[in-house]
Biopython code that builds the backbone (N, CA, C, O; Angstrom):
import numpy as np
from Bio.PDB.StructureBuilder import StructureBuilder

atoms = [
    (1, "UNK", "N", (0.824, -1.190, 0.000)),
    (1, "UNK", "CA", (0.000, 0.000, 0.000)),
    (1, "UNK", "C", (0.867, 1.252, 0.000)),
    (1, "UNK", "O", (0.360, 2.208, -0.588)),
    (2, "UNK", "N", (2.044, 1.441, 0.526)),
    (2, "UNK", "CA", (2.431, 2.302, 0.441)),
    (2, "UNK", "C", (3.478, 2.678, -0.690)),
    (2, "UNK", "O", (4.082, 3.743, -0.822)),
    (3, "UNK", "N", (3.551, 1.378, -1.581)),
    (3, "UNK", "CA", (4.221, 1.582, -3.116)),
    (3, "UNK", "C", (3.208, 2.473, -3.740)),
    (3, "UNK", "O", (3.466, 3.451, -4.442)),
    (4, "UNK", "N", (2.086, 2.058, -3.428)),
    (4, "UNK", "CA", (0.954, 2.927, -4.294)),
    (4, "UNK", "C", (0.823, 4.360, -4.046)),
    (4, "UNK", "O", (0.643, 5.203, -4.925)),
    (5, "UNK", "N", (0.956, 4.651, -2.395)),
    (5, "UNK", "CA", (0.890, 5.967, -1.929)),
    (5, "UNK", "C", (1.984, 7.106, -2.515)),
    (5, "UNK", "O", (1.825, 8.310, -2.712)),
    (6, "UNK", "N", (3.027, 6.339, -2.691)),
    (6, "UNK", "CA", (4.174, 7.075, -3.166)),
    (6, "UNK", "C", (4.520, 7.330, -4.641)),
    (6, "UNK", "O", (5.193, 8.154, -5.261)),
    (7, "UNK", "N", (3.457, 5.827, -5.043)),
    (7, "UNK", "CA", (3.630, 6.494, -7.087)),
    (7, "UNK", "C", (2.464, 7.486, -7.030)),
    (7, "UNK", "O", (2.571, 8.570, -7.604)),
    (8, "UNK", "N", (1.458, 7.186, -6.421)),
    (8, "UNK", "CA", (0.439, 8.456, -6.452)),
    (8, "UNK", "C", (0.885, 9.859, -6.103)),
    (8, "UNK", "O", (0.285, 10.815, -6.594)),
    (9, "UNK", "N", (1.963, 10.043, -5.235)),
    (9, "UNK", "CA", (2.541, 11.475, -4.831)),
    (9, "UNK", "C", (3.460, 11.626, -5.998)),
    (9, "UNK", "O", (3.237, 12.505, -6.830)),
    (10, "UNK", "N", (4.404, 10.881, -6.101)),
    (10, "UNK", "CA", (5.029, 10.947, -7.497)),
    (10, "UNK", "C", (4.208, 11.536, -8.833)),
    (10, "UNK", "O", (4.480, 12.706, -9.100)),
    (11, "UNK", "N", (3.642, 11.148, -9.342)),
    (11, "UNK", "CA", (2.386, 11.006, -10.611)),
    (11, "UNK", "C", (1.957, 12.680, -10.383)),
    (11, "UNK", "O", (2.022, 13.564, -11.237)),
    (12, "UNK", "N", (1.390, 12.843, -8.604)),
    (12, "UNK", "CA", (0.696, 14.318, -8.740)),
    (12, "UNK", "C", (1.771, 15.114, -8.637)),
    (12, "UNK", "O", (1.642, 16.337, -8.699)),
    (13, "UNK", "N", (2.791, 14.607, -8.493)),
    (13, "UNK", "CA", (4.038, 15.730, -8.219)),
    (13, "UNK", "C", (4.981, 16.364, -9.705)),
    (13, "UNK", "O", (5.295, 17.518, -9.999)),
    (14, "UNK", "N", (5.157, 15.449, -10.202)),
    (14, "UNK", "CA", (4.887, 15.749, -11.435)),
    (14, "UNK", "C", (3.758, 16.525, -12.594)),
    (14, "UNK", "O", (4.082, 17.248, -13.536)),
    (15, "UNK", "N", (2.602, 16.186, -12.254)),
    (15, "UNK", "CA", (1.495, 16.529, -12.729)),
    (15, "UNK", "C", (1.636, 18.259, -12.504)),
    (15, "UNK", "O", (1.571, 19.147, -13.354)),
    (16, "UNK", "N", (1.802, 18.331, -11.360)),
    (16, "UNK", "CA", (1.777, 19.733, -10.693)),
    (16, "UNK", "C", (3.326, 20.447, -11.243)),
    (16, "UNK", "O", (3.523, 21.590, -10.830)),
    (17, "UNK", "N", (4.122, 19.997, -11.901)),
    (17, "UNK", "CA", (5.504, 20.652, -12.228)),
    (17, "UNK", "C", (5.267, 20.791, -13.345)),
    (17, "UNK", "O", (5.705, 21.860, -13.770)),
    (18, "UNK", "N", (4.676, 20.102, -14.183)),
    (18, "UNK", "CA", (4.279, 20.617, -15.708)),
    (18, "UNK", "C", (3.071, 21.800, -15.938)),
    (18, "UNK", "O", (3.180, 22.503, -16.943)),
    (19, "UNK", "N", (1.985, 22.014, -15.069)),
    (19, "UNK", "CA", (1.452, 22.985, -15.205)),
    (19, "UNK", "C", (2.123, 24.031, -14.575)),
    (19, "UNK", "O", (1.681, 25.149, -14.839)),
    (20, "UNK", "N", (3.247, 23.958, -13.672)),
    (20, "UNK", "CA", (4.034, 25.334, -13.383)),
    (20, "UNK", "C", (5.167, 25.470, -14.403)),
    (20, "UNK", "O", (5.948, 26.383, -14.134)),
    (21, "UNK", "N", (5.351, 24.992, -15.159)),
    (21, "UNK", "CA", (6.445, 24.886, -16.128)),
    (21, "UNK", "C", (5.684, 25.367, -17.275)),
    (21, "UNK", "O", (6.369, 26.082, -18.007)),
    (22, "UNK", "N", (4.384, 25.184, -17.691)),
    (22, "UNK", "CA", (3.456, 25.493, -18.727)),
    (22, "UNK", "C", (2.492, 27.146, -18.421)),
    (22, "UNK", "O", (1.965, 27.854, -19.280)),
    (23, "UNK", "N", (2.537, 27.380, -16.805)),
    (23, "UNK", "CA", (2.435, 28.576, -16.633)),
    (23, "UNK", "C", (3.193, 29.334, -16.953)),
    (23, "UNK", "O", (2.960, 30.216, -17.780)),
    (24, "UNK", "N", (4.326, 29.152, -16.343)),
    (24, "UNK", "CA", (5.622, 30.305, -16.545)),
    (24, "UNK", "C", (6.015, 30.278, -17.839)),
    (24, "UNK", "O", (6.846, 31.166, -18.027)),
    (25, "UNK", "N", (5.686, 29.384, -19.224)),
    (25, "UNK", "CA", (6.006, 29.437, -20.201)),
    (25, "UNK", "C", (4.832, 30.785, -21.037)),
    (25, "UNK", "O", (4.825, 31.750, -21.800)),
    (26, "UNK", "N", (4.185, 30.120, -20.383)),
    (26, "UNK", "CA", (2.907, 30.227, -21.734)),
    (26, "UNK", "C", (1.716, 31.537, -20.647)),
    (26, "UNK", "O", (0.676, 32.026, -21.088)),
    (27, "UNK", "N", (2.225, 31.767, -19.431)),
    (27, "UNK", "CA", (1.342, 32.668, -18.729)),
    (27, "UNK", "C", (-0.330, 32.116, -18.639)),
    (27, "UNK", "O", (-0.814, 31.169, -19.259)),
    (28, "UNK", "N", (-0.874, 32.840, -17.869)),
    (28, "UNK", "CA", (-2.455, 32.510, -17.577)),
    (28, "UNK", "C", (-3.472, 32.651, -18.913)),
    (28, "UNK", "O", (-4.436, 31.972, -19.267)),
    (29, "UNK", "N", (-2.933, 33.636, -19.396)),
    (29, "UNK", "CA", (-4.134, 33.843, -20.879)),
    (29, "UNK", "C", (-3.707, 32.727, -21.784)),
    (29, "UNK", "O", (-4.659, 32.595, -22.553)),
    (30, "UNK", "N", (-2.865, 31.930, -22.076)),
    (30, "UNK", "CA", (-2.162, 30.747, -22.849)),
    (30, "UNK", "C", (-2.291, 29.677, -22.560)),
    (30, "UNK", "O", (-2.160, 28.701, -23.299)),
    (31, "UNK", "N", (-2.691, 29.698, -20.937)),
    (31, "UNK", "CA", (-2.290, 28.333, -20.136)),
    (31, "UNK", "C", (-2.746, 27.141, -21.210)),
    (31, "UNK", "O", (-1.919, 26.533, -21.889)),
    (32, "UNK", "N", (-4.591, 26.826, -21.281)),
    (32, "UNK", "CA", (-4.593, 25.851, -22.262)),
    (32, "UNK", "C", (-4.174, 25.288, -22.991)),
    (32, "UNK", "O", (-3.876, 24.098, -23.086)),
    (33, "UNK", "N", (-4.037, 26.897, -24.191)),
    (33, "UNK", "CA", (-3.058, 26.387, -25.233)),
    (33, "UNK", "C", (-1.759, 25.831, -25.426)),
    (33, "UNK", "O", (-1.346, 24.976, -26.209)),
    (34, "UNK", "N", (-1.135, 26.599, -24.418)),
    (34, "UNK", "CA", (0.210, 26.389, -23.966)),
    (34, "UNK", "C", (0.226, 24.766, -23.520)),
    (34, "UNK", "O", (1.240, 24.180, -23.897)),
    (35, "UNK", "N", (-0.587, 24.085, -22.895)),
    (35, "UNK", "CA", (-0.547, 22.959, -22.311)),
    (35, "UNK", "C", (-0.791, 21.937, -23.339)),
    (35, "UNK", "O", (-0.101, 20.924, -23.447)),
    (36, "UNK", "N", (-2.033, 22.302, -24.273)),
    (36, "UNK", "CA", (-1.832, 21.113, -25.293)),
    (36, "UNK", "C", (-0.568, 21.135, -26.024)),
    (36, "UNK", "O", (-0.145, 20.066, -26.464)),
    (37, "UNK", "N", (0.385, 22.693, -26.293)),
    (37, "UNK", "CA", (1.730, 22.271, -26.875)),
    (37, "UNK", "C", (2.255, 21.477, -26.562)),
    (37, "UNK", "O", (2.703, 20.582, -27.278)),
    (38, "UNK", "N", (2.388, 21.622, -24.920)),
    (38, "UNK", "CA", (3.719, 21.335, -24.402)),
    (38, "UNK", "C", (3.471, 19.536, -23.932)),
    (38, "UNK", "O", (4.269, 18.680, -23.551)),
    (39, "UNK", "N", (2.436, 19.520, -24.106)),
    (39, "UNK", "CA", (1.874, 18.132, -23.324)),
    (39, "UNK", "C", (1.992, 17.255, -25.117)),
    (39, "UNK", "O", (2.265, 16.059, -25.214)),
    (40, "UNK", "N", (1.722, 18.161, -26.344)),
    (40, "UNK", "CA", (2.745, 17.358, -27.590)),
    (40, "UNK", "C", (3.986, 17.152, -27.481)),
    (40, "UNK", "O", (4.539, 16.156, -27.947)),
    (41, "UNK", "N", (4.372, 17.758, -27.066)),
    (41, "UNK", "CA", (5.616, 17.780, -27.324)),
    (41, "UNK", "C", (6.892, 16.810, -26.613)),
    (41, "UNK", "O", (7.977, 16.368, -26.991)),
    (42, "UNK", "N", (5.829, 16.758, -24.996)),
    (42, "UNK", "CA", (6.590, 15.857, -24.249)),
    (42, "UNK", "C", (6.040, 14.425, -24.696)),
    (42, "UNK", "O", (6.594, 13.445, -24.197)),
    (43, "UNK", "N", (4.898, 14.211, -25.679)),
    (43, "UNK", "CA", (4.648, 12.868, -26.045)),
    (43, "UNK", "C", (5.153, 12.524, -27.333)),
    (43, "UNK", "O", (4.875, 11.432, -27.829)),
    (44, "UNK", "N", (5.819, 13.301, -27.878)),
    (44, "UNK", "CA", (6.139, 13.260, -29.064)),
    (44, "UNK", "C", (7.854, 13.207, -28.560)),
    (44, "UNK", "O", (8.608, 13.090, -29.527)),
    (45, "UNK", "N", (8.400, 13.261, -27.497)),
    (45, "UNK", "CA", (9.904, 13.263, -26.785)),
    (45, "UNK", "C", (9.970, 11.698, -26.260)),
    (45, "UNK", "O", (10.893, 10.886, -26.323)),
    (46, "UNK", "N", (8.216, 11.554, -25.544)),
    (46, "UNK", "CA", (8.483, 10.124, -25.159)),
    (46, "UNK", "C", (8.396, 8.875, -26.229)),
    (46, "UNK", "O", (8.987, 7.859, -25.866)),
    (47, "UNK", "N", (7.798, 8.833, -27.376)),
    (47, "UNK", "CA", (7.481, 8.270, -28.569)),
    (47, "UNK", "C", (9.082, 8.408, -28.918)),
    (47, "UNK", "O", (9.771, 7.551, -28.365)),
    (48, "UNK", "N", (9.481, 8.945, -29.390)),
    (48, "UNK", "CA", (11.034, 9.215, -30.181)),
    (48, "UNK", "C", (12.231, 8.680, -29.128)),
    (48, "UNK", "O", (13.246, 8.312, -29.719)),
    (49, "UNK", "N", (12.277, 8.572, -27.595)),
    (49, "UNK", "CA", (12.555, 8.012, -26.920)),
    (49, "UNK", "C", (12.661, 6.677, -26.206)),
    (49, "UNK", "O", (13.565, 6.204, -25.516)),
    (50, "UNK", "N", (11.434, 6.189, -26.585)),
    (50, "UNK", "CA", (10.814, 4.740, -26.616)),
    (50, "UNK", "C", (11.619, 4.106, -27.717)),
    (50, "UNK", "O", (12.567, 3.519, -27.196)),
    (51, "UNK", "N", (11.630, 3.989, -28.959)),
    (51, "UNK", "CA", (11.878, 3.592, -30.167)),
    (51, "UNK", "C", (13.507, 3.170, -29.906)),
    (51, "UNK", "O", (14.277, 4.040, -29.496)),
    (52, "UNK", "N", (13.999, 1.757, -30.171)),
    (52, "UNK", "CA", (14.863, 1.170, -30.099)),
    (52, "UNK", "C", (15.985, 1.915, -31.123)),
    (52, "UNK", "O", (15.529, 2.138, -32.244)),
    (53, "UNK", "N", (17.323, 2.312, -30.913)),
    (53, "UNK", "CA", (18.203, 2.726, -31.513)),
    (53, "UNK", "C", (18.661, 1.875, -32.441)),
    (53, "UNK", "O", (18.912, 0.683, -32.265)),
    (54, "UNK", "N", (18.839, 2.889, -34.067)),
    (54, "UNK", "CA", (19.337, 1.966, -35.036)),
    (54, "UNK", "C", (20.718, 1.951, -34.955)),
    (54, "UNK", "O", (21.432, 2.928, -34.729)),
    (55, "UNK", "N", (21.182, 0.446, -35.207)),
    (55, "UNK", "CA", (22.008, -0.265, -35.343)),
    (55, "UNK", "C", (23.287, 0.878, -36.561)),
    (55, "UNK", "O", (22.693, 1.457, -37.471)),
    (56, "UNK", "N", (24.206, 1.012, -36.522)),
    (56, "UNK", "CA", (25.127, 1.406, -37.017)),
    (56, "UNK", "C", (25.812, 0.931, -38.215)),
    (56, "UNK", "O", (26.817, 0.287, -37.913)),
    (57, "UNK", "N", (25.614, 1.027, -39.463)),
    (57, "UNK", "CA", (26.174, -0.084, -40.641)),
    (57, "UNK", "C", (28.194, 0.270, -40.226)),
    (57, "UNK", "O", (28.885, 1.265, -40.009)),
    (58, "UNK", "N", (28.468, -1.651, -40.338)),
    (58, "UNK", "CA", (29.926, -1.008, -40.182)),
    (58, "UNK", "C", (30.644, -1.209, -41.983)),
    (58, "UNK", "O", (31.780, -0.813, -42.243)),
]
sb = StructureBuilder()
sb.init_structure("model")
sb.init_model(0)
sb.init_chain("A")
sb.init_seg("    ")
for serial, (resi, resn, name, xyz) in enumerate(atoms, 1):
    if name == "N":
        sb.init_residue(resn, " ", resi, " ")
    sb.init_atom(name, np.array(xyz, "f"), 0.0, 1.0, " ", f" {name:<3s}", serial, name[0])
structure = sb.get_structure()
């Protein structure tokens, strides 16, 4: 139970650093918009990150 308690603080702790990271970017009149960018962008970092590295021709 308390693996769970701690990915759950984890998860919101995070959660809560990207909308202050998406405030201070993008300010209060942007926030939204600013958030669907930035929330592409970090899935489009984790997608390109995921993906197994190509092999090197020797």
């Amino acid at each position: 139970m308390s693996l769970l308690r701690g990915l759950f603080w984890l998860v919101l702790f995070g959660f809560f650093t990207f909308c202050f990271i998406v405030l201070f970017e993008y300010g209060t009149a942007d926030f939204s918009d600013g958030f669907k960018k930035e929330f592409e962008r970090v899935k489009a970092f984790a997608m390109q990150a995921s993906k197994p590295a190509d092999k090197a021709k020797k």
